[in-house]
C-alpha positions in Angstrom: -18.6 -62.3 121.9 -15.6 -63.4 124.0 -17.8 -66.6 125.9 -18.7 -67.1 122.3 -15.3 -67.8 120.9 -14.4 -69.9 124.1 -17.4 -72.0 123.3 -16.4 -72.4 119.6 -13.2 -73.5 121.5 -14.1 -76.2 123.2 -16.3 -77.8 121.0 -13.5 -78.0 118.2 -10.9 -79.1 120.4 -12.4 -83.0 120.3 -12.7 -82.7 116.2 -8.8 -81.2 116.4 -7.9 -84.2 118.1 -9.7 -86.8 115.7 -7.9 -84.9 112.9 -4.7 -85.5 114.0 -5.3 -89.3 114.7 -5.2 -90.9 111.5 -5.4 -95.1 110.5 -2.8 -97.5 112.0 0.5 -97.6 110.8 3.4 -100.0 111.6 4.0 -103.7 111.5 0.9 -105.7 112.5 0.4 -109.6 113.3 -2.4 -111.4 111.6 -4.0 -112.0 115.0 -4.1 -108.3 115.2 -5.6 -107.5 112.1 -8.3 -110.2 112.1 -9.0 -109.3 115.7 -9.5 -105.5 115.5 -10.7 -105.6 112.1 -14.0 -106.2 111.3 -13.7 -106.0 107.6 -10.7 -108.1 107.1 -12.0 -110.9 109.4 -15.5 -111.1 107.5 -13.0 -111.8 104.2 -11.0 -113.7 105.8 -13.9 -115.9 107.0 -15.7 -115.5 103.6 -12.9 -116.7 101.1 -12.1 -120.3 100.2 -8.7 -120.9 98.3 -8.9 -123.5 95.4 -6.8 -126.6 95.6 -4.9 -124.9 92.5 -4.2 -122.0 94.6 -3.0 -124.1 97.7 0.0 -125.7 95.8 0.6 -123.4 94.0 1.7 -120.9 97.7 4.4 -123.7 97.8 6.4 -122.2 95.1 6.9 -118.9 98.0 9.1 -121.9 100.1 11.6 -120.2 101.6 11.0 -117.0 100.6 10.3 -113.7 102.1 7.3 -111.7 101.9 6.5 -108.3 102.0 2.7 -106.9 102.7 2.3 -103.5 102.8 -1.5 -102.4 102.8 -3.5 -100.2 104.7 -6.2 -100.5 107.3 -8.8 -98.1 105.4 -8.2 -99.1 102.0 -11.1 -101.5 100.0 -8.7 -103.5 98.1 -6.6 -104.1 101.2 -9.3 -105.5 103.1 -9.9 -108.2 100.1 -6.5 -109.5 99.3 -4.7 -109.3 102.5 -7.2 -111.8 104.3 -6.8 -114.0 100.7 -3.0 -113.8 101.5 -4.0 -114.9 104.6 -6.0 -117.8 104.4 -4.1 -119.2 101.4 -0.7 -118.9 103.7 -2.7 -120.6 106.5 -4.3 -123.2 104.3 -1.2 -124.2 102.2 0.8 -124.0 105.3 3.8 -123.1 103.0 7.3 -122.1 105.3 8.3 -118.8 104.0 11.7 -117.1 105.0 10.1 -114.4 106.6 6.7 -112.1 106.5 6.2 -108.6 107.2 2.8 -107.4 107.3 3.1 -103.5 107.1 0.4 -101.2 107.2 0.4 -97.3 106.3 -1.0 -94.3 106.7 -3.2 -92.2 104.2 -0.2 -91.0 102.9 1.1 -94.5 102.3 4.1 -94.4 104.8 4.8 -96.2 108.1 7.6 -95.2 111.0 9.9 -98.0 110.2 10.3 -96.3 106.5 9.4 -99.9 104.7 7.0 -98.8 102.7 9.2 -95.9 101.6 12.3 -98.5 100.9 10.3 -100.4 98.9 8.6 -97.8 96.6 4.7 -98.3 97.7 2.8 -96.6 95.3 -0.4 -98.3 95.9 -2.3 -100.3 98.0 -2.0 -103.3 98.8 1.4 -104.2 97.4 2.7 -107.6 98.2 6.5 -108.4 97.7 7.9 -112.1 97.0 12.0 -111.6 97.4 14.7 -114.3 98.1 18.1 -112.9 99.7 16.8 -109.5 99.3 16.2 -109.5 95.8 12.9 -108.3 94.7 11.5 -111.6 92.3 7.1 -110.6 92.1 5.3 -107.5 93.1 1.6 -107.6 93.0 -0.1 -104.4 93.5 -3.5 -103.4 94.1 -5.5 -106.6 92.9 -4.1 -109.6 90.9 -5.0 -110.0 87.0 -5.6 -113.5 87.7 -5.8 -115.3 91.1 -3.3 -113.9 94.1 -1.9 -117.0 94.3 -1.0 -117.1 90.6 0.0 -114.0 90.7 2.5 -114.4 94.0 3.7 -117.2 92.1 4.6 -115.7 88.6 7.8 -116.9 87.2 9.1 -118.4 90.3 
């Protein structure tokens, strides 16, 4: 009984240690997420922005973006290659960008996603001096460049 429960032991220990280990969380370059991620590379790869969409990313000039998303999620690994491509394609200078991603429980160390209220997944934030002026979450209702774009 008692080599039984040291086997049972040692084989859970490697599954305790996978539990604990959960998706990436924390601020992350684009190199670094195209690199390491399969599924984001292959949509990065596979999307082509419109003309439309191109100029319309200049309207973000000067702005500051927020990207909070997370490794594991499915809509994340659509729109946050889109983002992307269309930022590298439109070539648009932004203030600054901050590509965040969570945990499962949709919080990272640096408390950003906290500060900024993430509910879901992937939530992109257009401010200027701080001030929050778009918020697209989950998937746009029309393109993601439209909807980055919204009123500005």
């Amino acid at each position: 009984m008692f080599k039984q429960l040291i086997l049972l032991c040692a084989l859970s220990m490697p599954l305790v240690s996978c539990a604990a280990t959960g998706p990436f969380s924390g601020a992350i370059t684009t190199d670094v997420l195209l690199s390491d991620y399969d599924k984001f590379n292959e949509q990065y790869k596979a999307f082509t922005p419109t003309a439309q969409d191109i100029a319309l990313m200049q309207k973000l000039e000067g702005k500051e973006l927020i990207v909070l998303f997370g490794t594991w999620c499915h809509d994340s690994e659509r729109e946050v290659p889109r983002l992307i491509k269309l930022l590298d394609e439109s070539k648009v200078k932004l203030a600054s960008i901050d590509y965040v991603a969570v945990g499962y429980d949709k919080r990272d160390d640096g408390g950003i996603a906290q500060a900024n209220d993430l509910q879901y997944t992937p939530t992109f934030i257009v401010k200027q001096n701080g001030k929050e002026l778009v918020r697209v979450i989950e998937k746009p209702t029309g393109t993601l460049a439209q909807d980055l774009t919204k009123g500005l």
